[in-house]
Every structure is written in structure tokens, then in C-alpha cells.
N, CA and C atoms as a LAMMPS dump frame, in Angstrom:
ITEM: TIMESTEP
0
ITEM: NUMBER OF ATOMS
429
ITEM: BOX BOUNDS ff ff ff
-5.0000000000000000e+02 5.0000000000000000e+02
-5.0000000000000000e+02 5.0000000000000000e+02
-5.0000000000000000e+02 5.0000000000000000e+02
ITEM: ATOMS id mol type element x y z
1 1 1 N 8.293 -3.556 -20.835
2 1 2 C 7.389 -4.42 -20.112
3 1 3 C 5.982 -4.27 -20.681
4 2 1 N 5.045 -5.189 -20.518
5 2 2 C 4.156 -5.551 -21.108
6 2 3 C 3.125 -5.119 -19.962
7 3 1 N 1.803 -4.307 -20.084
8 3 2 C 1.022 -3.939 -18.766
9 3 3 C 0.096 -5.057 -19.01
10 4 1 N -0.562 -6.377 -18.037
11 4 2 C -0.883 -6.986 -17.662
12 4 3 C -2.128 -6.772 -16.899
13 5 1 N -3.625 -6.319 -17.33
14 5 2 C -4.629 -5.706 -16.501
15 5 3 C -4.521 -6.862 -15.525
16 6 1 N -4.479 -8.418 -16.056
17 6 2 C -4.746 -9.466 -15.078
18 6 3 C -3.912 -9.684 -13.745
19 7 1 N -2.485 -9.641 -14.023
20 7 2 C -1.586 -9.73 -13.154
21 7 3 C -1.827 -8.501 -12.007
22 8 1 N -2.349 -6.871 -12.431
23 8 2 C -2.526 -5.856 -11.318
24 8 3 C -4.296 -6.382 -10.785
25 9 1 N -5.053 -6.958 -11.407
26 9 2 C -6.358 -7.247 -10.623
27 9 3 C -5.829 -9.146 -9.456
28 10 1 N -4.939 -9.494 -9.6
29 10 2 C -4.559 -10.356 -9.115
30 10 3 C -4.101 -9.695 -7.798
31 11 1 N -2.74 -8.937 -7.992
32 11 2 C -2.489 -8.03 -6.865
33 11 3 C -3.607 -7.242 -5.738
34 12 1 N -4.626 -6.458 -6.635
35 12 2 C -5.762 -6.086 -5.688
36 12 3 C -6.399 -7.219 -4.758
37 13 1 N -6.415 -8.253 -5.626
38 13 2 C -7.188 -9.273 -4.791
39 13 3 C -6.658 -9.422 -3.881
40 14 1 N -5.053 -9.694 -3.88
41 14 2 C -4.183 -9.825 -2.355
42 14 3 C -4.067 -9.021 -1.552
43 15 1 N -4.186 -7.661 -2.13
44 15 2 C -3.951 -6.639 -1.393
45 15 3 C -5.884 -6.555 -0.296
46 16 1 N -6.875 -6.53 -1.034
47 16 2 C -8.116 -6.752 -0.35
48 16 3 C -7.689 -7.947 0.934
49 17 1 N -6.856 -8.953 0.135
50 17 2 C -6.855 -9.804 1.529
51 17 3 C -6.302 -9.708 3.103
52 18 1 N -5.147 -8.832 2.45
53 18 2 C -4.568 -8.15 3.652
54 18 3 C -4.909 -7.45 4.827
55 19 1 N -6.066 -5.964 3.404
56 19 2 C -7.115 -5.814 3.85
57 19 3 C -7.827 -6.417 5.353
58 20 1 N -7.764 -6.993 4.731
59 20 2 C -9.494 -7.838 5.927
60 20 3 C -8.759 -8.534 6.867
61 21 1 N -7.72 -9.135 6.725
62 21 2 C -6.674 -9.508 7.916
63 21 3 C -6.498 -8.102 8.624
64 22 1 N -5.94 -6.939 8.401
65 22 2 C -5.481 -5.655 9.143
66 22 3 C -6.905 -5.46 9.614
67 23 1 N -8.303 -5.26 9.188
68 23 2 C -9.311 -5.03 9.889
69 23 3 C -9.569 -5.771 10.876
70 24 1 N -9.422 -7.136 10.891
71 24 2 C -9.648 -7.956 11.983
72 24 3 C -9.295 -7.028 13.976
73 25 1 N -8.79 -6.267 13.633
74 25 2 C -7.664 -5.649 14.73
75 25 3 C -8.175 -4.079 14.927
76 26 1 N -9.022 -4.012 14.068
77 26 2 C -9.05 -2.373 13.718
78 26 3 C -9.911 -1.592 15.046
79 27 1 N -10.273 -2.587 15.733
80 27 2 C -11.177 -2.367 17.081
81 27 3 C -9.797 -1.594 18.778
82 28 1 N -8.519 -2.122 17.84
83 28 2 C -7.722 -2.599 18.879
84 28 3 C -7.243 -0.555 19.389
85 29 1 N -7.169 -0.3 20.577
86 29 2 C -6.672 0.286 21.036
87 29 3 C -4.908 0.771 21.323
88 30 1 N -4.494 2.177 20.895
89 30 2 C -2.9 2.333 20.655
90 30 3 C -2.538 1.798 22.006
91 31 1 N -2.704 1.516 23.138
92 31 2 C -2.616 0.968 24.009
93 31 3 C -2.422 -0.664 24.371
94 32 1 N -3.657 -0.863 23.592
95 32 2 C -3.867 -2.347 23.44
96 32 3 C -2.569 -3.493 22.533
97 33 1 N -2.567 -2.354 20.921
98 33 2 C -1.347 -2.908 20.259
99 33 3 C -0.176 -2.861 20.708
100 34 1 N 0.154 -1.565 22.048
101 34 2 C 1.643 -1.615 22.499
102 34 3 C 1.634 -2.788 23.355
103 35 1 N 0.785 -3.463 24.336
104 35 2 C 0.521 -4.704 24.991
105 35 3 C 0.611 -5.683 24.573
106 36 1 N 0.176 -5.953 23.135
107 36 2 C 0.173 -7.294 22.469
108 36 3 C 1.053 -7.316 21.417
109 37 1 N 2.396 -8.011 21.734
110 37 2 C 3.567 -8.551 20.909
111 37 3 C 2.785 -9.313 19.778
112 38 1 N 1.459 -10.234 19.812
113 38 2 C 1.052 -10.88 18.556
114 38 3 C 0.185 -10.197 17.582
115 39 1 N -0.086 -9.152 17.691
116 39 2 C -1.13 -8.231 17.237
117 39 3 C 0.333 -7.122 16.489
118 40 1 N 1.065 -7.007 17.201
119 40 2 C 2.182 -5.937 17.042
120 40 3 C 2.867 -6.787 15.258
121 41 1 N 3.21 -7.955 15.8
122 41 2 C 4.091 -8.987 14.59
123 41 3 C 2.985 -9.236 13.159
124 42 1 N 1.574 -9.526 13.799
125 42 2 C 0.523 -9.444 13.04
126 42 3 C 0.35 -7.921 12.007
127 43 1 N 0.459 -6.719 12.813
128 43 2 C 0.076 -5.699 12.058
129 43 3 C 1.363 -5.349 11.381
130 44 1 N 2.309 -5.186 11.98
131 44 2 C 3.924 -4.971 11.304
132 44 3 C 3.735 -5.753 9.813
133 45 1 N 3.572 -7.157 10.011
134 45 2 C 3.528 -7.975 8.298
135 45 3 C 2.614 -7.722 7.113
136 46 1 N 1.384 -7.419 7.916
137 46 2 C 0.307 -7 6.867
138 46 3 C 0.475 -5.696 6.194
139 47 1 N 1.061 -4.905 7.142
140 47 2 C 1.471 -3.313 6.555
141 47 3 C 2.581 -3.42 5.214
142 48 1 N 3.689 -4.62 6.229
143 48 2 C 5.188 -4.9 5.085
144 48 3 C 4.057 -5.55 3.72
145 49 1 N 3.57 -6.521 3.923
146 49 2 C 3.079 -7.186 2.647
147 49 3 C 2.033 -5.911 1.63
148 50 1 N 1.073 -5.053 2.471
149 50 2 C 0.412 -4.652 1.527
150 50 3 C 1.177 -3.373 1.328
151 51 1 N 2.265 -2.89 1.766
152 51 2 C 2.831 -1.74 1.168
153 51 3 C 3.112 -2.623 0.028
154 52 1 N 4.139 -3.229 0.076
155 52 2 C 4.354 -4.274 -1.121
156 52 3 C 3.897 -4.139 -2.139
157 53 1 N 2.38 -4.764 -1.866
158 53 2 C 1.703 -4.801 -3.408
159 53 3 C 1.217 -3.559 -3.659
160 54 1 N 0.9 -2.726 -2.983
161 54 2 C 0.476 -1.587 -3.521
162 54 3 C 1.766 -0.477 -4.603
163 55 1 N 3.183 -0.299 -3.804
164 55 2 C 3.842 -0.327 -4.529
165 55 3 C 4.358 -0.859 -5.769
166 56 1 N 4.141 -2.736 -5.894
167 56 2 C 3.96 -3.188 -7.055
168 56 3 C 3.412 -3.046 -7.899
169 57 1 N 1.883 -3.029 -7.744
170 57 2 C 0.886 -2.614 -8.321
171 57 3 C 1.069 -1.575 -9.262
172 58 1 N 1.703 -0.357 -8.424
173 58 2 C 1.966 0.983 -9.202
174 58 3 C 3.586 0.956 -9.945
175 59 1 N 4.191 -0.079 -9.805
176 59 2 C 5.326 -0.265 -10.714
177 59 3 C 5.266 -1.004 -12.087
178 60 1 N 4.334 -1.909 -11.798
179 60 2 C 3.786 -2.603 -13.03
180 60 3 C 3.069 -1.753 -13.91
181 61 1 N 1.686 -1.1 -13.409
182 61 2 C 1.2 -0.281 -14.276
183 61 3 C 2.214 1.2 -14.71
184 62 1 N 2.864 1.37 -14.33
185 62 2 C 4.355 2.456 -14.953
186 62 3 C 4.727 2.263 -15.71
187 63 1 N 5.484 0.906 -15.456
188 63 2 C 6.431 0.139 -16.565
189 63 3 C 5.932 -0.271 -17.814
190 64 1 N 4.338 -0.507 -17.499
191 64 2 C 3.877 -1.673 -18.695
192 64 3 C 2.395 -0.672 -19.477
193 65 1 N 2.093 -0.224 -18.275
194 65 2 C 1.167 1.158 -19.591
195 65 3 C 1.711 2.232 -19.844
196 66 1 N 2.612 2.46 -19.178
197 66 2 C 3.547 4.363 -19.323
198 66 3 C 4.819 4.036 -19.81
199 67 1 N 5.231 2.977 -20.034
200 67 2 C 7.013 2.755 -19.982
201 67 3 C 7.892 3.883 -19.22
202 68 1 N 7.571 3.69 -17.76
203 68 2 C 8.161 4.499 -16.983
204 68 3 C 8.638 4.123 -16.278
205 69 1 N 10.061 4.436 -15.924
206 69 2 C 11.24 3.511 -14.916
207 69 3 C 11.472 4.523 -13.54
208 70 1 N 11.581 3.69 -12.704
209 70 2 C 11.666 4.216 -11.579
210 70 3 C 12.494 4.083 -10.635
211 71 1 N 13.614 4.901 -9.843
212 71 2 C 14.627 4.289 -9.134
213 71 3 C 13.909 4.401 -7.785
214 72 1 N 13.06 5.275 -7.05
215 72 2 C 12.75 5.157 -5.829
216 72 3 C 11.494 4.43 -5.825
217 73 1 N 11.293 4.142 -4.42
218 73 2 C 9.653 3.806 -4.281
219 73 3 C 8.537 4.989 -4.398
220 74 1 N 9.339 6.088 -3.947
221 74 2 C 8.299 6.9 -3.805
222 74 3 C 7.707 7.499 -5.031
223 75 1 N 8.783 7.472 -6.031
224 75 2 C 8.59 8.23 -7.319
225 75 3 C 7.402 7.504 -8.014
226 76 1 N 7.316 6.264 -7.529
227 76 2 C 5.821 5.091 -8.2
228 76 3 C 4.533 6.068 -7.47
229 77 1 N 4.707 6.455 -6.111
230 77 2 C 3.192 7.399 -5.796
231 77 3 C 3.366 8.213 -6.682
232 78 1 N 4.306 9.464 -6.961
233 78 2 C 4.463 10.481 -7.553
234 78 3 C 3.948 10.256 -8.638
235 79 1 N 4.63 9.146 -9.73
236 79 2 C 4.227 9.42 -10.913
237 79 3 C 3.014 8.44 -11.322
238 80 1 N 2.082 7.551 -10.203
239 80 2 C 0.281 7.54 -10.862
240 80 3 C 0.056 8.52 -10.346
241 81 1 N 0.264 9.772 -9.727
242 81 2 C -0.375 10.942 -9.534
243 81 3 C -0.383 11.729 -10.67
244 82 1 N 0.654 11.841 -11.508
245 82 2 C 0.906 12.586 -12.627
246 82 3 C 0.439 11.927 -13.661
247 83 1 N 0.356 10.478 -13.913
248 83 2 C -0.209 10.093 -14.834
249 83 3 C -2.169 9.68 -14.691
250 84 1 N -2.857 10.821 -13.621
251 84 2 C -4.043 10.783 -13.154
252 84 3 C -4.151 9.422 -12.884
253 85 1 N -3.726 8.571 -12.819
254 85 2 C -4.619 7.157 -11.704
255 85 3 C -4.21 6.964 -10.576
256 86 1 N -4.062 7.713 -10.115
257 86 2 C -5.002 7.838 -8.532
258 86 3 C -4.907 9.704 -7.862
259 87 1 N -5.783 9.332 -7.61
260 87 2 C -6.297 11.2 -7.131
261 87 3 C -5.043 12.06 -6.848
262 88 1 N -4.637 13.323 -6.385
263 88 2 C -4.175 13.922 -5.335
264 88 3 C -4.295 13.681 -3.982
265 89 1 N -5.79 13.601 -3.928
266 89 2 C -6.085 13.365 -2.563
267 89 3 C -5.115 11.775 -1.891
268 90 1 N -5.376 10.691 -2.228
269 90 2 C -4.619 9.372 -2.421
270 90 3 C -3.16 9.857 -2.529
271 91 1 N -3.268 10.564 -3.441
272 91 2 C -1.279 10.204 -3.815
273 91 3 C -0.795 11.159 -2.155
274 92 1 N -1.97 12.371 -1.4
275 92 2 C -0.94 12.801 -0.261
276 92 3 C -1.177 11.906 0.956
277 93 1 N -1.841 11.091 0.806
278 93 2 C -2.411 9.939 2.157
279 93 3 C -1.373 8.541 1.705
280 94 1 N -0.971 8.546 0.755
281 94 2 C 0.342 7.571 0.13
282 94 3 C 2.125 7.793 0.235
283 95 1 N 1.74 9.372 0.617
284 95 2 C 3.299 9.778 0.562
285 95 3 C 4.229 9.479 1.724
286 96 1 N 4.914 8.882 1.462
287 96 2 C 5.806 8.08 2.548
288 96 3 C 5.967 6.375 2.406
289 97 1 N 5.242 6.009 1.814
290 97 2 C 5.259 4.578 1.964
291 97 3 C 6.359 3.916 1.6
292 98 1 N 6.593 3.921 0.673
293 98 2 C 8.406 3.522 -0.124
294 98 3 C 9.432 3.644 1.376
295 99 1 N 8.818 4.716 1.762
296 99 2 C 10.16 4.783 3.414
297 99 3 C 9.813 4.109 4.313
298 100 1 N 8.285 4.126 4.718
299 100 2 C 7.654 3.641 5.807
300 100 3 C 7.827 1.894 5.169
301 101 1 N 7.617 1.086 4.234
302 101 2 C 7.864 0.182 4.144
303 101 3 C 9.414 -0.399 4.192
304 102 1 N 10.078 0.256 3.799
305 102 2 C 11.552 -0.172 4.255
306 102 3 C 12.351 0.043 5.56
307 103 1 N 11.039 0.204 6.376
308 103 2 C 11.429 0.7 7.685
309 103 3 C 11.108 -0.724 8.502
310 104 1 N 9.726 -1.172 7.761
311 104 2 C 9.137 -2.505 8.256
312 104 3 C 10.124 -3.668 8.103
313 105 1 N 10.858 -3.674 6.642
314 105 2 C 11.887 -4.448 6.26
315 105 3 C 13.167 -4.304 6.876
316 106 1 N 13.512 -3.185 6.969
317 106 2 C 15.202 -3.375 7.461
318 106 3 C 15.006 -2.914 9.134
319 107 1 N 14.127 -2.51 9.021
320 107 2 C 14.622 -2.088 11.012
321 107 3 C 13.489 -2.391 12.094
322 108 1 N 13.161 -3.721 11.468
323 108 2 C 12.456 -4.43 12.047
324 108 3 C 12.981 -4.645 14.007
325 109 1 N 13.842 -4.773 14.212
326 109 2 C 14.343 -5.136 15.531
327 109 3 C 14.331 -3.324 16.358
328 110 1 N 14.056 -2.343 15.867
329 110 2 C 14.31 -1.228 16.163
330 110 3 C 12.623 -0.503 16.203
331 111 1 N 11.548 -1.146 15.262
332 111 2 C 10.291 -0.453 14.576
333 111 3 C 9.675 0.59 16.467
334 112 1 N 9.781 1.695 16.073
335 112 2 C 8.494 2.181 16.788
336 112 3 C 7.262 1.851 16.836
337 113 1 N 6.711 1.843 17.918
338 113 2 C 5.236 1.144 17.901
339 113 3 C 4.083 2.025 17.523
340 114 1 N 4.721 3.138 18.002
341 114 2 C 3.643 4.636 17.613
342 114 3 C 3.579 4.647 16.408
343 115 1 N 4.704 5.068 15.424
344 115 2 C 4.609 4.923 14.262
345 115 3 C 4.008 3.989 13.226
346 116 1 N 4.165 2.423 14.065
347 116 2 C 3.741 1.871 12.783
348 116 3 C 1.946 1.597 13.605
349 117 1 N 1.753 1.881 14.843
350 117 2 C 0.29 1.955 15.015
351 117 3 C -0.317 2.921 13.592
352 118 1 N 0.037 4.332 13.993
353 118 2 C -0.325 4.947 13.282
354 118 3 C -0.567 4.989 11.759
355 119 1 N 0.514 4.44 11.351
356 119 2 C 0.77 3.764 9.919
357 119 3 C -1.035 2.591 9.578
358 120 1 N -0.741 1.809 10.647
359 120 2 C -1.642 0.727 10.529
360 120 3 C -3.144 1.313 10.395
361 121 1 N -3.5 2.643 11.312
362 121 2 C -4.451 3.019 11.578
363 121 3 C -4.707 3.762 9.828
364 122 1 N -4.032 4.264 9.362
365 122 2 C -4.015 5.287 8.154
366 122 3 C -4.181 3.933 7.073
367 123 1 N -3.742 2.836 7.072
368 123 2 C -3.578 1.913 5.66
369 123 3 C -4.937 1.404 5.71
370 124 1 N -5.863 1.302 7.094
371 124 2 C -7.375 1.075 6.635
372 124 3 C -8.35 1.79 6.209
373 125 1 N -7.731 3.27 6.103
374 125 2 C -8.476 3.937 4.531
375 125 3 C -8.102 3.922 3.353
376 126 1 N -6.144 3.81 3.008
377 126 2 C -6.028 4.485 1.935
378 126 3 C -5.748 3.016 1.367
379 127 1 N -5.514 1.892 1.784
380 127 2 C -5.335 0.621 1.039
381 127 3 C -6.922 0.641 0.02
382 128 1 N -7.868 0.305 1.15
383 128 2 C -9.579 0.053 0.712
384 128 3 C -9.027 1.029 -0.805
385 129 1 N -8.974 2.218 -0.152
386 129 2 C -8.983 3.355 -1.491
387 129 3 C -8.228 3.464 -2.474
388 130 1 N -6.968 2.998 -2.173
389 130 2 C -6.353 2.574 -3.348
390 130 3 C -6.629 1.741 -4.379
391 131 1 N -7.479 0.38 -3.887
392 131 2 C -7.876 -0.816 -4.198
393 131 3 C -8.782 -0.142 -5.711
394 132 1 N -9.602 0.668 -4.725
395 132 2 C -11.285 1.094 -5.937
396 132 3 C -10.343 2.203 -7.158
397 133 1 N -9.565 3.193 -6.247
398 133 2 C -9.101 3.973 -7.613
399 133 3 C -8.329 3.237 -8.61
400 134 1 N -7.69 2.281 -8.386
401 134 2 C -6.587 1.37 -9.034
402 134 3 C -8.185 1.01 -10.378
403 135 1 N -9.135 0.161 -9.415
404 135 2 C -10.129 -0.313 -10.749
405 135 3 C -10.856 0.607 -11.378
406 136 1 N -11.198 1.31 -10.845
407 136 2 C -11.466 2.632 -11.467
408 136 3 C -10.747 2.607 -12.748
409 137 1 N -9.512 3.599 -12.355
410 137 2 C -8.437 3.586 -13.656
411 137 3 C -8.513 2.186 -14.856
412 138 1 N -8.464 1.009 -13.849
413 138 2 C -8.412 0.314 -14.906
414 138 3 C -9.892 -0.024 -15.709
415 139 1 N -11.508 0.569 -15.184
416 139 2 C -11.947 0.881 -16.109
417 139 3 C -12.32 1.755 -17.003
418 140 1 N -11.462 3.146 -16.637
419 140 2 C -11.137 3.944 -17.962
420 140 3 C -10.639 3.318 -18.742
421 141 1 N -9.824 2.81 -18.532
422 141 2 C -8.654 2.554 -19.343
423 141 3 C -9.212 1.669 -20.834
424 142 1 N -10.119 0.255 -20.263
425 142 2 C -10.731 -0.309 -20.459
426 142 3 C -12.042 0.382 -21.516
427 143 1 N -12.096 1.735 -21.149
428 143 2 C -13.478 1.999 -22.206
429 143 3 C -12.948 2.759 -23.507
């Protein structure tokens, strides 16, 4: 595979958009989200979509600057940790996602609300932060 700086700054952009949709809510009380079924369906999708790209994100740059193949999701945090683009700090505020997103996908009719509150509450630091270390890297990379 071919690494594509354009196609992963495309992804950030979506992923920022998500972003700012999940902030819209960020006022909301664990209380408040167990009350509101539209806030609940609202935060559940934005989490499924930007795990998504963030996982993408880090499969593309694997495949196409590292030629590195990957059978799990999680092994994509693991290995931009090892290949330094993105911190330690990031890769342990990331660990879980590959699970926590296929939790959003397949057991959707089952999702805990605690959990994915919590989830929701944690993705409005480490998304933002993923976003900047991702360009970061890509302007090392770049110099």
C-alpha cells in the first residue's frame, strides 16, 4: 500500500468533525445521557464513527509508511506506539478501542450506558489529541 499524507489529513478533518458534534453534549450530565434516548443514539454513533477513523487513520499510515499488517484493531494502537507517532501517554488513553468500538457495532441492542458515557467522556480528550499528534508526526515526517 501506498501511504497517502492526503487521504490521512482528509480523515482528521472528519474525525475533527465528529469532534465538535460529540462536544455539542459535553455539558451533558451521566444522569442526563441515561435520560435522553437522543443524546444516548447521538453519542453511541459519533464514538462508532470516530473510533473508526481513528483506527483507520492508524491502519493506513502502517500499511502505507511502515508496510505493516495487522490482524487486530488493537495491534494499530500498539504498533504507532512503537513506531513513535503517537506518544505513550496517547497510545495508554487509546487502549481498548478496537474492543470498545466493536462493542458499539455488534452489541448495539445490549450497549451499557455507563460504559459508553464514560467512553464518550474520555474520546473528548484523546480524539482532539490524537488529531494534533497524528499532524505532528505527519510534520516530521514531512521535514
Amino acid at each position: 500500500m501506498v501511504f497517502r499524507e492526503q487521504t490521512v489529513i482528509e480523515r482528521l478533518t472528519q474525525l475533527d468533525g465528529v469532534v465538535a458534534k460529540l462536544a455539542q453534549r459535553a455539558d451533558m450530565t451521566r444522569d442526563e445521557y441515561r435520560a435522553d434516548t437522543d443524546a444516548q443514539w447521538i453519542i453511541e454513533r459519533g464514538l462508532e464513527i470516530g473510533s473508526s477513523i481513528v483506527l483507520d487513520i492508524g491502519n493506513h499510515i502502517l500499511a502505507g509508511a511502515f508496510q505493516i499488517s495487522v490482524d487486530e484493531y488493537e495491534q494499530i494502537i500498539e504498533r504507532l506506539r512503537e513506531k513513535d507517532v503517537i506518544s505513550a501517554g496517547l497510545h495508554a488513553e487509546l487502549r481498548g478501542l478496537g474492543g470498545f468500538r466493536n462493542v458499539l457495532v455488534h452489541g448495539y441492542a445490549k450497549l451499557d450506558p455507563e460504559l459508553v458515557y464514560e467512553h464518550y467522556r474520555k474520546a473528548l480528550r484523546t480524539f482532539p489529541r490524537f488529531i494534533g499528534e497524528i499532524e505532528r508526526w505527519l510534520s516530521r515526517r514531512a521535514a
